[in-house]
Structures are given as structure tokens and as C-alpha cells.
C-alpha positions in Angstrom: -35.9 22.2 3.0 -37.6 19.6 4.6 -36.8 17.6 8.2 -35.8 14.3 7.4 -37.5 13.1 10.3 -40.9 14.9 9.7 -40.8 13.1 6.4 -40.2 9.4 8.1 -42.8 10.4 10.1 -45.1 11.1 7.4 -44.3 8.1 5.2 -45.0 5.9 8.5 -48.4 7.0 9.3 -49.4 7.2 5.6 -48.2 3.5 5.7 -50.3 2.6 8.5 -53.4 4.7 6.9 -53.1 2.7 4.1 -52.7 -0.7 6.1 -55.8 0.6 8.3 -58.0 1.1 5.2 -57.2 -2.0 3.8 -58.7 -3.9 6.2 -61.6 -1.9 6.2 -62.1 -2.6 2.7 -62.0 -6.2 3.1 -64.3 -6.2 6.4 -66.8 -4.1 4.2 -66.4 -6.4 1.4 -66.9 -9.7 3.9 -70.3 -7.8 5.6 -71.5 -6.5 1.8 -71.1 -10.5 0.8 -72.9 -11.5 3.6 -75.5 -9.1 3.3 -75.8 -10.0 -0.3 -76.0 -14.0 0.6 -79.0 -12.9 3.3 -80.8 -11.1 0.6 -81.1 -13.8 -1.6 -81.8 -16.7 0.5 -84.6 -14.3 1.7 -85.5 -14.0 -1.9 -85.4 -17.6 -2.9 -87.5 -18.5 0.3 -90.3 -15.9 -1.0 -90.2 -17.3 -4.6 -90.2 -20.6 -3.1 -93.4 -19.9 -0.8 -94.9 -18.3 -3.9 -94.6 -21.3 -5.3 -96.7 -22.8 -3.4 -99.3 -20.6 -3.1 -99.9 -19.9 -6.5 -101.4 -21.6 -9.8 -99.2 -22.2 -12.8 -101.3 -19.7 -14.5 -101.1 -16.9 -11.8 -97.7 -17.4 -11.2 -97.6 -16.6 -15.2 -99.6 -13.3 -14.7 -97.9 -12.3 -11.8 -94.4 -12.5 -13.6 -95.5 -10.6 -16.7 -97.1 -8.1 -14.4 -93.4 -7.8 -12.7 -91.8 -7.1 -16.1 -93.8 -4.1 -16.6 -94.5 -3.2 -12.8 -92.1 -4.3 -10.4 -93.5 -2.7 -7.7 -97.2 -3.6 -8.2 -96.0 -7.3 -8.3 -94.4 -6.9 -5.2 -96.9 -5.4 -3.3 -99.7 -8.2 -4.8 -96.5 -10.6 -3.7 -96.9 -9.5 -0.5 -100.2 -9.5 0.0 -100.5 -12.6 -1.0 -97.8 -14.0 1.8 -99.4 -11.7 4.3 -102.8 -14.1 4.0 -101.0 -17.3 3.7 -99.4 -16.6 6.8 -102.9 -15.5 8.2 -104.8 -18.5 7.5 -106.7 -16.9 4.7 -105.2 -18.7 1.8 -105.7 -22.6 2.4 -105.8 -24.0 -1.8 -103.3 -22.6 -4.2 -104.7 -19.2 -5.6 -106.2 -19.3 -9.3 -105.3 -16.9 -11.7 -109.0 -15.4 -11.1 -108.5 -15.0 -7.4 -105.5 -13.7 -8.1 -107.3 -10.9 -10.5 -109.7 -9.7 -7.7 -106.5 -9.5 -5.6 -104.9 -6.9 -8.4 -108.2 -5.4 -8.2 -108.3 -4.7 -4.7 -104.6 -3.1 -4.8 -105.7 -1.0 -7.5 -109.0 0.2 -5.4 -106.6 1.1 -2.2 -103.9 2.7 -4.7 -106.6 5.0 -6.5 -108.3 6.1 -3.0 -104.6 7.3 -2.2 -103.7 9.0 -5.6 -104.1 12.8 -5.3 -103.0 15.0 -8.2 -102.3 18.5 -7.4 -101.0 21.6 -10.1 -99.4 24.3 -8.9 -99.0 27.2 -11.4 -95.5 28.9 -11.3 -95.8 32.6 -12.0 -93.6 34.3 -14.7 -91.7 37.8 -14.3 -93.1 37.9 -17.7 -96.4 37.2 -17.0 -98.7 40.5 -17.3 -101.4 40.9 -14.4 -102.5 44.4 -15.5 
């Protein structure tokens, strides 16, 4: 047996919940397509810059490094813009310079790498 009025009153504000997340989901959509647009002009500016730092043939070696390590290539990628925009890089980086710049990621990398095993200890295991 229910109010007639409670249930006008419940059909309006589901109306305007409805009306209220609606708009919501197209200003999340407009930000999430803006954001999306931002992310790939920054993208296509670092490619671009790449570009122009790099050799035919280390550009090459960098991209088949990115197929199987993403995230090497983009932290040899970002080296690589960090010293452009330092001064350091004034000719367009040869695939060998571009090897002894792998080589001194991996050095840093295998100073940080620490393996540790921790045993986990059975209720089956005997210590008698």
C-alpha cells in the first residue's frame, strides 16, 4: 500500500539522478578525450625529437628492443632526451653510441637488482 505521493517523489529524484549522471558521463567522456589527445601529441613530439636525435640504424635497434622490452626502451628513450636537452648530444647518436648507452642502463639496473628467498615453513615440515 504505497503513498502515491512518496512514489512521485521517488520517480522525480530518480529522474533527476539519472539526468545528473548523465552529464557527468559526458563531462568525463569530454576530460578522458582531452586527456587522451594530450597524451599523444606528447607522444608524437617525443617520437618526433627521437627522430632527430637518432641514426636510422639506432632508431632500428631501439624499436626492436621496444618489441621485446618496453620499458628498457623507454628508459634508454629517456635518457637519451634527458642529454639532448642538456647539451650533451650535439650529432645524431650512432647505433654504437647508442649500445654503450644500453650498456650503461644495464650497469645502473644490475647495481640495483637484489634477489632475496625467503623459505616458507610447512606444518608438515619435521624439525625434530
Amino acid at each position: 500500500m504505497a503513498d502515491p505521493e512518496l512514489e512521485a517523489i521517488r520517480e522525480r529524484r530518480m529522474r533527476e539522478l539519472m539526468a545528473q549522471q548523465g552529464m557527468g558521463n559526458q563531462q568525463g567522456a569530454e576530460q578522458q578525450k582531452a586527456q587522451e589527445e594530450a597524451k599523444s601529441n606528447a607522444e608524437e613530439r617525443r617520437q618526433m625529437m627521437l627522430s632527430q636525435i637518432l641514426s636510422s640504424e639506432a632508431r632500428e635497434r631501439l624499436a626492436r628492443i621496444a618489441l621485446v622490452k618496453p620499458e628498457k626502451a623507454r628508459s634508454v628513450e629517456d635518457l637519451l632526451l634527458r642529454a639532448a636537452q642538456m647539451g650533451q648530444i650535439v650529432e645524431k647518436v650512432s647505433e654504437e653510441r647508442l649500445i654503450s648507452f644500453l650498456e650503461q642502463l644495464n650497469s645502473q639496473a644490475s647495481k640495483q637488482t637484489k634477489v632475496t628467498i625467503q623459505r616458507r615453513r610447512s606444518v608438515l615440515d619435521d624439525d625434530d
